[in-house]
C-alpha positions as CSV (number, residue, x, y, z in Angstrom):
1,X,6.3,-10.7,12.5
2,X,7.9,-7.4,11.8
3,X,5.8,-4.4,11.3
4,X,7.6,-1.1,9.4
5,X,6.2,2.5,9.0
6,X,6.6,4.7,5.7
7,X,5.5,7.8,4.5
8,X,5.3,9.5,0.8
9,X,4.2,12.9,-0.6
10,X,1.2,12.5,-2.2
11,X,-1.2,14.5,-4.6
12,X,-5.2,15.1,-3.7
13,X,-6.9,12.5,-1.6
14,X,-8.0,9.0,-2.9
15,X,-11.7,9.0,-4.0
16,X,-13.0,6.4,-1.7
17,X,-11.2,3.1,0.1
18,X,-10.7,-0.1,-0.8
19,X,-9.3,-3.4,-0.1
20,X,-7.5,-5.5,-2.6
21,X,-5.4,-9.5,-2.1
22,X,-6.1,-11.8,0.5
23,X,-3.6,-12.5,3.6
24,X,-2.7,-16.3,1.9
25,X,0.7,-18.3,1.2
26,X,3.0,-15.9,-0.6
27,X,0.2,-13.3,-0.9
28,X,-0.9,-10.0,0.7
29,X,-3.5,-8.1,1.7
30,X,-3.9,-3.6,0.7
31,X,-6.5,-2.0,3.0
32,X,-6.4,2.0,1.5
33,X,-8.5,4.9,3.1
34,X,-8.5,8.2,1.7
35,X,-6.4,10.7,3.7
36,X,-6.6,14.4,3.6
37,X,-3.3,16.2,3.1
38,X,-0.5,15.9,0.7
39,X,1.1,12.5,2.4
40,X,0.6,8.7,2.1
41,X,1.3,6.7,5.6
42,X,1.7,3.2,5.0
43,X,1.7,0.7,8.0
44,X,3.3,-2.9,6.9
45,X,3.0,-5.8,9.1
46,X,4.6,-9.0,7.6
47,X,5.7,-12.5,8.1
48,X,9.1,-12.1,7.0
49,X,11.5,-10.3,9.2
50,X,14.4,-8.6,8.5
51,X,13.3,-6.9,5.0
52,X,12.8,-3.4,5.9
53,X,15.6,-2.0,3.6
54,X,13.9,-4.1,0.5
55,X,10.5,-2.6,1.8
56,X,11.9,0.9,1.8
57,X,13.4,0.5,-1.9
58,X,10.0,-0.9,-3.3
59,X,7.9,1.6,-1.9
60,X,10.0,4.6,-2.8
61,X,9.7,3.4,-6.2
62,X,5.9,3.0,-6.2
63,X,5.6,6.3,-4.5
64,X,8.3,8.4,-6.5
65,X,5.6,9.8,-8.3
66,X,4.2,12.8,-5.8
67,X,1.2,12.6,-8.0
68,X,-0.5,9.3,-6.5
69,X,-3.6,10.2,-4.5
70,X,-3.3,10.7,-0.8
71,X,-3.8,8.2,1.6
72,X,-3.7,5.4,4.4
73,X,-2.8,2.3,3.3
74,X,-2.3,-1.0,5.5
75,X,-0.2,-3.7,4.3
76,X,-0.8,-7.2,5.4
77,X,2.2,-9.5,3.9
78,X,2.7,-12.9,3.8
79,X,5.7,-13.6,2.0
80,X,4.3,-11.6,-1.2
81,X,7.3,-10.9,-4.1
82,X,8.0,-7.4,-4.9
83,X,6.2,-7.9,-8.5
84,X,2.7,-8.5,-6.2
85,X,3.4,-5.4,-3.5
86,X,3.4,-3.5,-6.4
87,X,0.4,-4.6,-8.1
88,X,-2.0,-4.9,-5.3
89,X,-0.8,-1.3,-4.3
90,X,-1.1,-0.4,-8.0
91,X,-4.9,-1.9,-8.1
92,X,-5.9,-0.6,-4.9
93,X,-5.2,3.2,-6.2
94,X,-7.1,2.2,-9.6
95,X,-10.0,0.8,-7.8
96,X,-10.1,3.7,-5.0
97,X,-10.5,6.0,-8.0
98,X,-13.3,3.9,-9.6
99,X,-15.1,4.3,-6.4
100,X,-13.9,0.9,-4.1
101,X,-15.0,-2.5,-4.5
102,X,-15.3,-3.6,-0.4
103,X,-16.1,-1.1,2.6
């Protein structure tokens, strides 16, 4: 288990929080909460050590844009590929703006 840190500029908060994926084989699990400020935090714990660099690149692509809405996000990984970081961070956002889908 290895657990990493980030942080992103960020536009206005997220609209409410979510949770999006499910903690299974080769899956992972997005908890967001809105967060006041112009920053995103984003706390990954996984089941694969060793990967922080390949974290670091995948999230500073996702969060290049400064525009993405503010926010604390928790990453629970096990073993997801970069193509499902990026979509269950993606859907998260999407369904933070809709208003959430889970407390």
């Amino acid at each position: 288990m290895e657990r990493l840190h980030f942080e992103f500029p960020a536009g206005q908060s997220a609209a409410s929080r979510t949770v999006t994926g499910v903690v299974a084989s080769g899956d992972l699990e997005v908890l967001l909460e809105p967060r006041s400020g112009a920053v995103t935090t984003i706390a990954v714990q996984t089941s694969v050590d060793g990967y922080g660099v390949t974290w670091k690149a995948l999230l500073e692509r996702v969060f290049a844009d400064a525009t993405l809405p503010g926010a604390s996000i928790e990453i629970n990984d096990n073993g997801a590929t970069p193509g499902v970081v990026r979509m269950r961070i993606e859907q998260a956002f999407e369904e933070a703006q809709l208003g959430g889908t889970r407390p």
